[in-house]
C-alpha positions in Angstrom: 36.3 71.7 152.2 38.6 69.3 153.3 38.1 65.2 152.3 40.0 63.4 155.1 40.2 60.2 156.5 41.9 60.9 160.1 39.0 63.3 162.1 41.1 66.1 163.8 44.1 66.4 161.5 45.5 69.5 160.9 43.3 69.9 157.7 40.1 68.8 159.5 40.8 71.4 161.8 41.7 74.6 159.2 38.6 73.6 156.9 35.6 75.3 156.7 33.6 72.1 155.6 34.9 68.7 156.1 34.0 65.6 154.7 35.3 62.5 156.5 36.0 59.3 154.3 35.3 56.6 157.5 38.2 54.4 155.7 38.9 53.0 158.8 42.2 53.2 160.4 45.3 52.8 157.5 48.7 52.0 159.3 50.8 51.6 156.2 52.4 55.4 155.1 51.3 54.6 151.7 47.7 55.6 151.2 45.6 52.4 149.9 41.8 52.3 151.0 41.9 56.0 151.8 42.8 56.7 147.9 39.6 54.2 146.8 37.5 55.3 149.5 38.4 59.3 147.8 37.2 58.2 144.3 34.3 56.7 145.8 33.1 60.0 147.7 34.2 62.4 145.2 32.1 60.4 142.9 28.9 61.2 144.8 29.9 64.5 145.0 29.9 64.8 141.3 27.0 62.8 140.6 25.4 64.9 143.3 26.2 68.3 141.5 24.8 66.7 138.4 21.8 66.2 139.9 21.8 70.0 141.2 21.8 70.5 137.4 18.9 68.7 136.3 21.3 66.0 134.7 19.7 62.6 135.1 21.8 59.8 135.3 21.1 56.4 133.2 22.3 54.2 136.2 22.2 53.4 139.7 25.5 54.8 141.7 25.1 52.9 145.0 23.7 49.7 142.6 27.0 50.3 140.4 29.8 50.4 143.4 28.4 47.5 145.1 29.0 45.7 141.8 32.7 47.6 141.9 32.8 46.1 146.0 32.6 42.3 144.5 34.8 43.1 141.8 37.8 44.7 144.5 37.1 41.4 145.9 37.6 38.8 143.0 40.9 40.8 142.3 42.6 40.9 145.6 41.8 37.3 145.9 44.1 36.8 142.1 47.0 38.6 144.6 49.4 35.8 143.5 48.6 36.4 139.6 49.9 40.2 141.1 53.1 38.3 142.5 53.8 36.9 139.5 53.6 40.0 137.2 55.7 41.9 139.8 58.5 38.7 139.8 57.8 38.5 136.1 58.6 42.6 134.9 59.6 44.3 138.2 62.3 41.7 139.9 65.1 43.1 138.3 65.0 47.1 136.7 65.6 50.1 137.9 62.6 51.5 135.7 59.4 51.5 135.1 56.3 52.9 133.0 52.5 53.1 132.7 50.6 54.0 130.1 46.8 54.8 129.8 44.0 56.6 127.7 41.5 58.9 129.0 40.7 57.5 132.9 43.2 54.8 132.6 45.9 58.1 132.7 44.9 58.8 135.8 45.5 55.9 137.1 48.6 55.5 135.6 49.7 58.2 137.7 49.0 56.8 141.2 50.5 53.4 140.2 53.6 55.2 139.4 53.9 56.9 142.2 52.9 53.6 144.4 55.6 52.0 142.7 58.2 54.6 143.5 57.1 54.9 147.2 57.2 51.7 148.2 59.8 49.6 145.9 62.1 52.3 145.4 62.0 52.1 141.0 62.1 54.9 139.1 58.4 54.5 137.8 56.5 57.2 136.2 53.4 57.3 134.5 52.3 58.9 130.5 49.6 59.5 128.6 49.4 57.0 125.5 48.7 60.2 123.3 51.9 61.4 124.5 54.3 58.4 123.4 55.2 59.7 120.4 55.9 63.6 121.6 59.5 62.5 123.4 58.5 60.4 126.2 58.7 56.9 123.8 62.4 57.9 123.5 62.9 56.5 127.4 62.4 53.0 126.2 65.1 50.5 125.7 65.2 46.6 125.5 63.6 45.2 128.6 62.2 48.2 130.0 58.9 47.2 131.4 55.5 48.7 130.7 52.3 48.0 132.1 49.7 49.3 130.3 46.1 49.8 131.2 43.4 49.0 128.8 39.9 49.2 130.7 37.9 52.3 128.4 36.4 51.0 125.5 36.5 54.0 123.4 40.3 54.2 123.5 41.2 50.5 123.9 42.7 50.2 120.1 44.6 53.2 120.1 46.1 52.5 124.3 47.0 48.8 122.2 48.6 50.5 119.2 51.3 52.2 121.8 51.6 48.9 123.6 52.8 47.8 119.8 54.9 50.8 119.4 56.6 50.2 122.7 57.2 46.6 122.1 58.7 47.1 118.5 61.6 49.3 120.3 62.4 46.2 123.0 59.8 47.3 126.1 58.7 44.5 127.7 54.8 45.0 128.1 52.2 43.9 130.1 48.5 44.5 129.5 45.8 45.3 132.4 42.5 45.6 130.6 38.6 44.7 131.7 36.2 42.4 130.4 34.8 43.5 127.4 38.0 45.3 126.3 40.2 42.1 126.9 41.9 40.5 124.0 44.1 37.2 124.6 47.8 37.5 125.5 46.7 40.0 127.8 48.3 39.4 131.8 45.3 40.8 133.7 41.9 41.0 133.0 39.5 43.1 135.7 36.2 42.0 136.0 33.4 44.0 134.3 32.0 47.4 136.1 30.8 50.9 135.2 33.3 52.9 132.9 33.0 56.0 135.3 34.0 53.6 138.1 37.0 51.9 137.2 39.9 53.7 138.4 37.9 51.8 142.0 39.3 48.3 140.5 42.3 49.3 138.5 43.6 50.5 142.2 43.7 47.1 143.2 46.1 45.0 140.8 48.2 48.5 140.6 48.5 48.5 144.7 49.4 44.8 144.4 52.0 44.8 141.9 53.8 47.6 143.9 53.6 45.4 147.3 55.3 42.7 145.7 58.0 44.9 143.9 58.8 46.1 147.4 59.1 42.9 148.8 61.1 41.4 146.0 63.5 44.1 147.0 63.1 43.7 150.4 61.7 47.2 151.1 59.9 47.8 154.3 56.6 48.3 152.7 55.2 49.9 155.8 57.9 52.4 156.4 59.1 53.0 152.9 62.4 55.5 153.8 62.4 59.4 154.0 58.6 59.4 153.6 56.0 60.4 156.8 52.3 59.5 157.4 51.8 63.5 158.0 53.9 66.4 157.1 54.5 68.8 160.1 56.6 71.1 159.0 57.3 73.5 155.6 
């Protein structure tokens, strides 16, 4: 089974099932609303094979994302607080990290690699469990790292490697949620489902890459060496 948002692509065609994401059409190489629109459908799919199991779910999914719509919408209208924390941490380094707990991981991962696409820094993203295995040994004074903090179970232990980080020079900045919010921290995302907040994290992680790009005046459209499709092996 193929998830796909462009209907007669090369895998819409080779699939046995195909599962169209109706994204609309996305002109920038950089996959934006056709990675949210993914995590939305994939969602279903899971909550559907839950459902195929007998497992009742204590909330409403389609009640749930249209709170996670509204919420995509109160961030992209803070894009300047995104501006600032890109002028702020990103204006001026060749390097980059994210760290995250449990979903916030995940995430992590797609806002490095949105960071290195379109802005050109060397951006990669850990695992907060991780830090102290070898990868904390990458961080020197000033090197910026934007941690998310939006899963309540693991929000004091994602904060104790922001404090590890920042004892050894990094420059941190803190992307949590209401509820797991403390003050100092740079962006708060308004309040949705735990299962659903990679949906909003998306949005400030997308944003903050933009304005890198543009602060190093980077096509963000056509970042270089990198092709809406690959055609060949």
């Amino acid at each position: 089974m193929t998830l796909t948002n462009v209907a007669g692509s090369t895998l819409y065609r080779e699939a046995d099932y195909k599962l169209l994401l109706h994204a609309g059409p996305e002109i920038a190489v950089a996959s934006t609303k056709a990675y949210t629109a993914q995590i939305a459908v994939l969602a279903f799919i899971a909550i559907d094979a839950a459902a195929a199991k007998g497992i009742k779910l204590d909330f409403d999914p389609v009640h749930e994302l249209s709170i996670v719509a509204q919420a995509m919408e109160r961030m992209v209208d803070q894009k300047e607080l995104m501006e600032t924390v890109a002028r702020n941490y990103l204006s001026i380094t060749r390097n980059a990290f994210y760290i995250g707990r449990g979903l916030d991981y995940y995430v992590c991962l797609e806002a490095a690699l949105k960071l290195k696409e379109v802005s050109y820094i060397q951006a990669e993203g850990f695992a907060g469990g991780e830090l102290k295995h070898g990868t904390i040994a990458l961080i020197e004074d000033g090197t910026p790292v934007l941690a998310f903090a939006t899963q309540a179970h693991v929000n004091s232990s994602i904060r104790s490697n922001v404090q590890e980080v920042t004892t050894r020079g990094a420059r941190a900045c803190i992307i949590s949620m209401e509820g797991t919010n403390r003050p100092g921290d740079q962006i708060v995302l308004p309040k949705v489902h735990e299962y659903f907040t990679p949906l909003v994290s998306a949005i400030p992680l997308q944003l903050i890459a933009y304005y890198a790009a543009l602060q190093n005046e980077c096509d963000v459209d056509k970042p270089r060496n990198l092709a809406k499709s690959v055609t060949v092996e």
